[in-house]
C-alpha positions as CSV (number, residue, x, y, z in Angstrom):
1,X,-22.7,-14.1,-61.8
2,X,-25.1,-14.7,-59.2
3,X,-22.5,-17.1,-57.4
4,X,-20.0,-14.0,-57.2
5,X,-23.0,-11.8,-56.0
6,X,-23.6,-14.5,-52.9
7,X,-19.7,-14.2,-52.2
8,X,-19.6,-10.8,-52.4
9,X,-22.7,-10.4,-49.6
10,X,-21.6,-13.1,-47.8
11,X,-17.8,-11.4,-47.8
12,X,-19.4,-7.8,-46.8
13,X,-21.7,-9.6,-44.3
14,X,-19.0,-11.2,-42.1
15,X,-16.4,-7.9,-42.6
16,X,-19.3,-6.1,-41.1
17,X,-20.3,-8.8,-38.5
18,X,-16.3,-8.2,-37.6
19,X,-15.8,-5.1,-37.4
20,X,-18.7,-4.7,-35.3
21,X,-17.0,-7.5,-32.9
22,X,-13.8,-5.8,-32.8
23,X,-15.5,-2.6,-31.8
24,X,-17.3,-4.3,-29.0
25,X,-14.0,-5.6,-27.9
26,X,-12.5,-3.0,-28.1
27,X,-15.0,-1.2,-25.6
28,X,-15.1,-3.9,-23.1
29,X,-11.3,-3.5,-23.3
30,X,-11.7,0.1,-22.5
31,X,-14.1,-0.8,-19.6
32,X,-11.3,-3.4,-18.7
33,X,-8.6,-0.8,-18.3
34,X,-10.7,1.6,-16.5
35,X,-11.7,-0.8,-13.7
36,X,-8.2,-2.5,-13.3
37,X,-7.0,1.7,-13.0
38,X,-9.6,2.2,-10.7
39,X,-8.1,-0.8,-8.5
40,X,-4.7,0.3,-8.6
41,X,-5.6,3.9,-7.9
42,X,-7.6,2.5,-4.2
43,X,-5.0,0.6,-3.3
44,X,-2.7,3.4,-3.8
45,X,-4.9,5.7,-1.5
46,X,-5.3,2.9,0.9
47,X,-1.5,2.7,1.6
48,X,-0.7,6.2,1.3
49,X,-4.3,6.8,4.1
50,X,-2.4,4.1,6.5
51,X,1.0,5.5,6.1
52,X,-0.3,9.0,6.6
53,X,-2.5,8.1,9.7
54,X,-6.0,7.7,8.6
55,X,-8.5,6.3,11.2
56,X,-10.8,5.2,9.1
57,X,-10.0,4.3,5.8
58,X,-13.7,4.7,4.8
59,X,-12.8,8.4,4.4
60,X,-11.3,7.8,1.3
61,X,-14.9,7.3,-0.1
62,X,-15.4,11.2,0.1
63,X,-12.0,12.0,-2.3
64,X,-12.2,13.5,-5.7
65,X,-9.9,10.9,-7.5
66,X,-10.5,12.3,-10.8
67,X,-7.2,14.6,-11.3
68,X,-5.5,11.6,-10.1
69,X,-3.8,9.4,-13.0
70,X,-2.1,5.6,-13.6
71,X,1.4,5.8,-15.5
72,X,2.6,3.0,-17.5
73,X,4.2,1.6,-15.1
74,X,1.1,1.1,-12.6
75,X,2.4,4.0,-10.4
76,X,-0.3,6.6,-10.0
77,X,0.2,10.8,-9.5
78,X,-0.8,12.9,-6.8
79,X,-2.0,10.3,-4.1
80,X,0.7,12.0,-1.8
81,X,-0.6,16.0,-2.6
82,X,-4.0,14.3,-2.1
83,X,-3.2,12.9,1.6
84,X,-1.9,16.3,2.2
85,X,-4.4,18.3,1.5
86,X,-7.0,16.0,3.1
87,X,-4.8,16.3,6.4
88,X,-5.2,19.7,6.1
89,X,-9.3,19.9,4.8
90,X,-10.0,17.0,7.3
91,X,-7.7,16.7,10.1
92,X,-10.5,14.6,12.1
93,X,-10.0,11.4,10.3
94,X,-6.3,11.2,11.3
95,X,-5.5,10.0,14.6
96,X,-2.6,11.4,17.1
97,X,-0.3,9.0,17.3
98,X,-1.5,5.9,19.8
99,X,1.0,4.7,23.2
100,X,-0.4,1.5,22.2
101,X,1.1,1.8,18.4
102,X,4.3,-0.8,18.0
103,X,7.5,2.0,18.5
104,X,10.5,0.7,17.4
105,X,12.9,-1.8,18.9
106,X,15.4,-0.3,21.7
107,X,19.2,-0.1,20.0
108,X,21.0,-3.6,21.2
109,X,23.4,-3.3,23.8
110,X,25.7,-5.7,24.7
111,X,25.5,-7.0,28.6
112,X,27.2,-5.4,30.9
113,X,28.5,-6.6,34.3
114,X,28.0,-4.9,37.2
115,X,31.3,-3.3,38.7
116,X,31.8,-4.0,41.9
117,X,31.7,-0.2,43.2
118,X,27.9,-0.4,42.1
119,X,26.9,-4.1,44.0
120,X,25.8,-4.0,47.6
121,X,27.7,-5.5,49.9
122,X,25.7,-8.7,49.4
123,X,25.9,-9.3,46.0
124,X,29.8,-8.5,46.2
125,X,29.6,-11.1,49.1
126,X,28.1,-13.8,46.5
127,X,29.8,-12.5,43.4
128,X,33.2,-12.9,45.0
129,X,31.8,-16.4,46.5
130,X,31.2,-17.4,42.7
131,X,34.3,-16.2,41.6
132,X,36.3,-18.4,44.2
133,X,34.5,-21.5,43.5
134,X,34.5,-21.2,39.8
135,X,38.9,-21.3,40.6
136,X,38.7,-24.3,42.2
């Protein structure tokens, strides 16, 4: 009987020793999930700041992010109302729009040659000279 007593503390010992490792686990997974949330929610602000016109993104630093949540999917709700309400609350850490910003790209248009009611009499003199040697 005493060998089925030892099993019997040595079973409950190591389903205690366990379940007391799966509980830590299972709060370091917690932690886990909090941080990498935490992560996707900046980056999230980060973007949306830059898209919005933030200055300086150190701004962010003075947001309540606690009403804002992660979805299963990674995407995370109520960065945009956020932005605008800090436009509104703190218009001072977005900039006017800079002449030094890239603008985008003239449309493309194809060249054009110049008729010869728009040319100056001397460059129809050496247009028509270019035309007559290019014949020969």
């Amino acid at each position: 009987m005493s060998e089925d007593m030892d099993d019997t503390l040595v079973t409950e010992t190591t389903i205690a020793e366990l379940m007391a490792r799966c509980e830590q686990l299972e709060r370091e997974l917690i932690q886990a999930k909090q941080k990498a949330d935490s992560g996707i929610v900046k980056a999230h602000l980060q973007a949306e700041a830059i898209r919005a016109g933030m200055i300086d993104l150190d701004g962010l630093n003075m947001l309540d992010t606690s009403h804002l949540s992660v979805t299963e999917g990674g995407e995370v709700t109520g960065v945009a109302g956020l932005m605008d309400k800090v436009r509104k609350d703190k218009p001072w850490l977005f900039g006017k729009p800079s002449t030094s910003a890239p603008g985008g790209a003239p449309p493309s248009q194809p060249p054009r040659h110049k008729l010869a009611t728009e040319m100056t009499d001397a460059e129809y003199k050496t247009a028509r000279e270019a035309i007559i040697r290019f014949r020969h």
